[in-house]
Every structure is written in C-alpha cells, then in structure tokens.
N, C-alpha and C positions, 0 to 999 in steps of 0.2 A: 385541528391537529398541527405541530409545529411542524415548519417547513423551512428548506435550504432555503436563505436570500442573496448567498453568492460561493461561489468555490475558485481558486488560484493556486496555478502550479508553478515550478519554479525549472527553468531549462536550466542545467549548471555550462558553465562556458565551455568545456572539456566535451564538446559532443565525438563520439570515436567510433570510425566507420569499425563494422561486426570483423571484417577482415583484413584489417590493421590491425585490431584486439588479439587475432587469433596468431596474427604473424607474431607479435611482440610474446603471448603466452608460450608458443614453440618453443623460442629462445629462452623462456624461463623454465620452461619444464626439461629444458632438452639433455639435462641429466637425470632426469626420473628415471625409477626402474618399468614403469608402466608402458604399454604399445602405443608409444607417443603418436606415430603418425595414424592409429587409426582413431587414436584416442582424439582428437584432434576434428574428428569430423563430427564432436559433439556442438564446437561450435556451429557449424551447416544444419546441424537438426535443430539448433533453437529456431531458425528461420527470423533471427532478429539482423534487420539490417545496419543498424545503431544504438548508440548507448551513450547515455548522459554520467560525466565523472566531476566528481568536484577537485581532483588532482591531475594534473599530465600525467599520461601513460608513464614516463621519466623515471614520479612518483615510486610506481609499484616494483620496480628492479631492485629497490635498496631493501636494507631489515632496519626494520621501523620496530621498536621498543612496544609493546603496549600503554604507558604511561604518552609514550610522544604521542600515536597513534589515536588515544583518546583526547589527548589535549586538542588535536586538531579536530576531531569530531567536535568538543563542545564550542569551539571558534566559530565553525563554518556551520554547523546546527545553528548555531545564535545567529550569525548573520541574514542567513537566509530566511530564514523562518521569519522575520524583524521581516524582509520583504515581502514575502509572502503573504504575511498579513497586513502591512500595509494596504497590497495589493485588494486584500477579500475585504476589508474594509469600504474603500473606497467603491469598488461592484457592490457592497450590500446597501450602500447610501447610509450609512450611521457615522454615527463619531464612535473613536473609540473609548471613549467616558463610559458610553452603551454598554460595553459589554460586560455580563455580569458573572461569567462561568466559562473558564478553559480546561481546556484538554491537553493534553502531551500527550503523542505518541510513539515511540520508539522501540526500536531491538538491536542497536549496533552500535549506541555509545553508553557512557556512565555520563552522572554528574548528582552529586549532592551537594549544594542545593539542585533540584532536579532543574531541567533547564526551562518548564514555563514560570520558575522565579525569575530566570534571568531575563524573560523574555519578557514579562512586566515592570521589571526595572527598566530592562534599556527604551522601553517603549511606556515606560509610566503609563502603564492603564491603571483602573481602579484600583486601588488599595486594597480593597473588600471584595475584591472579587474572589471568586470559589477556585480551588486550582486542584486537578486529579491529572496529577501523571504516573501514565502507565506502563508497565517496561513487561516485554515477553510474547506479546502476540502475536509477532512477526505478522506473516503476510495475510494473517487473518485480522488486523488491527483496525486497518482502514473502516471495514463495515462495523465490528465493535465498535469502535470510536463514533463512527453516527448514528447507531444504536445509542449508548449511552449520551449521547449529545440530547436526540430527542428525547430521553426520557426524561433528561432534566428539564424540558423545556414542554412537557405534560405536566411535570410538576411545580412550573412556575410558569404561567401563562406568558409571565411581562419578562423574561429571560430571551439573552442573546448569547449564545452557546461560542463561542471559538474554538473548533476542535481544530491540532494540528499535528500530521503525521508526517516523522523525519526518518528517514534510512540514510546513511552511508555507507551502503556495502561497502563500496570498493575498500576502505578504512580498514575494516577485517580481514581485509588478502592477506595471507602468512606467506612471506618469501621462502621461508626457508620447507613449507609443506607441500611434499609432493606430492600428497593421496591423491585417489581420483575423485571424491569431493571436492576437493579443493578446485581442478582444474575445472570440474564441471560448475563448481561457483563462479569461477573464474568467466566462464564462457556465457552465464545467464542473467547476472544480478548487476547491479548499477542504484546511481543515488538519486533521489527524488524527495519534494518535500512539497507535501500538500497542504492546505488549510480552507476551510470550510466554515459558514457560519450561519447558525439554526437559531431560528427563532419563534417564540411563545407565539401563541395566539393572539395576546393582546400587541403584539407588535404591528407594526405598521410593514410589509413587504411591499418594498418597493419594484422591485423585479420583474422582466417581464414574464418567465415561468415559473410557473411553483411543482415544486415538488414535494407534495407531502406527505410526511411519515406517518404509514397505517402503525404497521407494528413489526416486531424483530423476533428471532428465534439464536438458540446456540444452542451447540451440541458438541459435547468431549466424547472420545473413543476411546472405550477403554482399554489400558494394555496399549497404545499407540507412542508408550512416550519417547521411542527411540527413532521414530515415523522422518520426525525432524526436529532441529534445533542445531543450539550452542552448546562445545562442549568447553568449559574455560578452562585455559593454560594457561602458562605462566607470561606468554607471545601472546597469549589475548583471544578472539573467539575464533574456535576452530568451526567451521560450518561441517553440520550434520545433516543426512536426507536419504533416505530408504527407496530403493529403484521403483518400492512395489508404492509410492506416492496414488499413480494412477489407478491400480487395482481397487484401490481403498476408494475411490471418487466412484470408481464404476458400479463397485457392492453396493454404496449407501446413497449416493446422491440423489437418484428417483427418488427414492421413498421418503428421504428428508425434505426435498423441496415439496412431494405430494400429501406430507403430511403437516408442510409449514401453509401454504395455499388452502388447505382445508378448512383452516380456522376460519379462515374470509368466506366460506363458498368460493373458493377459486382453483380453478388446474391451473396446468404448465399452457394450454391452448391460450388462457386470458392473459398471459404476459407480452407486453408488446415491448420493452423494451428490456434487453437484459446486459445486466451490469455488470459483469465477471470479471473475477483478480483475472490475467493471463497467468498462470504458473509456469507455461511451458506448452512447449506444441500437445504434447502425451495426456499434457493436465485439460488441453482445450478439448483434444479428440475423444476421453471422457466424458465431458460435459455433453458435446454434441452427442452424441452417442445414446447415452445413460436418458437426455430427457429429450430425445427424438425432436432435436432442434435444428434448422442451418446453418450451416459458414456464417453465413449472410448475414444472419442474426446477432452473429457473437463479432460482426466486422469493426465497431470501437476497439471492443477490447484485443483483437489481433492488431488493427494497429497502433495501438499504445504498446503492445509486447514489440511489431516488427521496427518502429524508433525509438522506444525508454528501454525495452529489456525489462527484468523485474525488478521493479526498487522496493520490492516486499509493500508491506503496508501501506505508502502512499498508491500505489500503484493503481487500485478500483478507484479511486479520488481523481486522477488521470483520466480515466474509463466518465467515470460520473460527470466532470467538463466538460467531454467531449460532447454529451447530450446535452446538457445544461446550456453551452453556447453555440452548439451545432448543429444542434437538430434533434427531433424524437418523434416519435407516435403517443397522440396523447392516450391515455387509458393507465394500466400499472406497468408497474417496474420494478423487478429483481435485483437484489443487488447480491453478491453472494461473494464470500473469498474461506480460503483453507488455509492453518499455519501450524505451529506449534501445538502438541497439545493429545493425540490428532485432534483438529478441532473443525468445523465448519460454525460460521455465521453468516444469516440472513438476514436483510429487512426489504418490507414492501411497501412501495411507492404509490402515489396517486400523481401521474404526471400530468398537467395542464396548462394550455395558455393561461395568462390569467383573466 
C-alpha cells in the first residue's frame, strides 16, 4: 500500500501571542455595533495561546483591495511552499526529478495559472509531471488531499505523490467587516502550509516510520451548504460558519467513523492514534464526546490548535508531523477533518516502525 515518506511544515515568522491578537482586534472592532467586550471573550474560548501570520499584526489595520490582497497571497503561497518542499524533499531522501504527481491545495487565494504551475517552474520539477489543483475544501482538504495522494499512488505503484496544502487566512481579514463572523475568524484562523510526500509501492522508503494508507472515506451533508464557507464580494472573501458547526459533528460523527472502521473489521476501540483537524474547542469537545474518546488522546491535535490556531486545511498535516517525528503507538490511525460542503473526510492508517 503507498505510504507517507516524509511531511514538512512551515512556522511563518509573524508568530502572535493569542492576547496581543485580541488586544489589537479590540481596537479594530471598537466601533462595531456588536457587544464588543463580551464578544471579545471569543478569543479565551479558543484556548489558542498563539498563532502563526505571514504579515505583521500592522498588516491588518489597513483596507487592502482584493486584487493587492491576492497578489500577496500568490507571492507568499510561492514562496513558502518552494520551502516546504524543499524541505519534504530532502526528509523523503529523493531527488526532485522523482516526483511524478502534485497536488495543490487551497481555500483563500486565486491564481490562473493555479499555483503548483508556478511551483514547478520555480522549482523546475519534471515537465511531465501530473498536476491537480484543488480550490474549495477548506479545512476538510488536508485529509482529501492524502486521500487522493494515495489513490494515485494505488494506481501507479512507481509514483511519488507531492501533495501540498496552502492557507492564508489572515489575507481574507476584511477591515472594514464588522459581523460577528468576522471577529470570530479573527480570533481562530491563521496561515499554515503543509507538504507531504506518498509514495508507490515500488518505491523505495527510506524513513524510519511508515505510515500506510489502508483506505479513505467522504461524506457531503445534505442541505449543509450554508454550514460554512466563502461568500465572495467585491473586498474579497467574506468568512461564513454556522454556530450549530458542533451539533452537526455530535448527530453524525459516531456513525460515520463506526461505519467507515466497518469496512476493515475495526471500531473506534482499535484506533491508537487519532489524527483530528482541531476546528475549535466545541469542534474537539464533539469529537471526544460523540466517539467516547480522551483529552489524552486527541493531545497532538490540541496542541497544534493551542500554538497554530486553525490554518484550515494544512492544519491535520501539522497534527500528522507531530506523530510522524514525535512519537505514536504503532497499530492504526485515524485521520479525520470537516469543511466546506458540510462535508467530513477520512483515511485509515497502518502506523509502524519500519
């Protein structure tokens, strides 16, 4: 089965204590018509202590055009992601000649050409290589994205996948919006950019863990499409998210995970390591809840939430590093995130030394 042979994430230099962030949003919102000061204590219930920006706080006080707003997104998406994969390069032990299929994924900029052209240009990989980028998943992308990674890489034994997933929230802040969306985007989201690299059977893994992909599941809700998302203006993307997010994980999540685990012979009991977007405290207390799990259990993914914050998509990719170079329980592994759509995706792992 094709297996992760390295993953890299990207710290942006803008790291900004949660209550610094919230001082500076005070002062942006403090002519809103909304109950600023109790509104205010949304930031204390994320329970995020920091948060990674690719601009100085400075940044977000001005009104930024959408056209400038994006052009800085396809800048700083190019750049880093170029390091990024350097970076997973160099941990998977390949040239990058190897790689014969990329991925894009993103929710919070434009660019036609999409940006893994740009990202083969500036990195001159193969010519011939396969290129699928994806725009809309939000924070459901990351496991999509190694879902589709493996399954090209089922269907080409000798294939080295590069999936790589870019957010810049912060880039979407609308100055001049005061809704309570906004400020509660304000108080959770942050930019991240992950990259991962899967590889065929016939490859050679060089690594000392693998991690291999059994198989994947997705599921759309129907009637959810106002759940979350983008609503686009003329200022650029306005962030959308429905209070009753968590309702919706507590109705369906058992039965999705106990009917994706089925397929294998497996419950919720044979998961030893579990892989979860963090969407938020509400979103965690869900999860623990709904599949009679511990804190304990879900401790990567709370602390990738209590220093990254959410950077959507890359975010499980974060979570998945943290085992990858820090530690696991061999046996399986969950990997699970919710975005757009409503939508949930799964895939199950075979985690071992090698």
């Amino acid at each position: 089965m094709p297996s992760l042979a390295a993953v890299s994430i990207i710290d942006f230099p803008y790291k900004t204590d949660q209550q610094e962030a919230k001082q500076y949003a005070g002062k942006l919102f403090a002519s809103a018509s909304l109950n600023i000061d109790r509104m205010m204590q949304v930031f204390e219930n994320t329970e995020i202590k920091t948060r990674s920006f690719c601009k100085p706080l400075s940044y977000y006080s001005d009104v930024h055009t959408f056209e400038a707003q994006n052009k800085d997104y396809i800048s700083i998406a190019l750049e880093y992601s170029v390091k990024a994969i350097t970076d997973c390069i160099s941990r998977a032990h390949i040239r990058k000649e190897d790689i014969t299929d990329i991925i894009f994924l993103s929710t919070t900029g434009l660019a036609t050409p999409s940006l893994d052209a740009l990202i083969v240009n500036k990195m001159r990989l193969n010519q011939d290589i396969c290129r699928t980028p994806v725009f809309g998943l939000g924070c459901a992308g990351g496991v999509a994205g190694f879902a589709t990674a493996s399954k090209l890489a089922i269907g080409n034994p000798n294939a080295v996948v590069l999936m790589i997933a870019v957010e810049l929230c912060s880039l979407t802040f609308l100055r001049n919006d005061f809704s309570k969306s906004n400020l509660v985007g304000a108080s959770l989201f942050a930019d991240g950019i992950a990259a991962c690299i899967i590889t065929g059977d016939n490859h050679k893994n060089f690594t000392e863990n693998k991690f291999a992909y059994i198989g994947s599941q997705s599921k759309l809700y129907y009637d959810t499409e106002d759940v979350m998302g983008w609503e686009f203006r003329d200022s650029g993307f306005k962030v959308l998210f429905s209070q009753d997010i968590p309702g919706i994980i507590s109705r369906n999540i058992l039965n999705d995970v106990t009917t994706f685990l089925s397929k294998y012979q497996l419950k919720v009991s044979d998961i030893n390591n579990f892989i979860f977007h963090p969407g938020g405290k509400k979103v965690l207390n869900s999860y623990e809840e709904a599949l009679s799990i511990s804190s304990d259990q879900l401790k990567n993914t709370k602390d990738v939430m209590i220093d990254y914050g959410n950077m959507s998509s890359p975010t499980v990719l974060y979570v998945l590093e943290r085992f990858f170079t820090g530690g696991f329980q061999e046996g399986y592994g969950l990997m699970l995130s919710m975005g757009p759509g409503f939508s949930s995706e799964m895939v199950l792992l075979k985690m071992n030394k090698s």
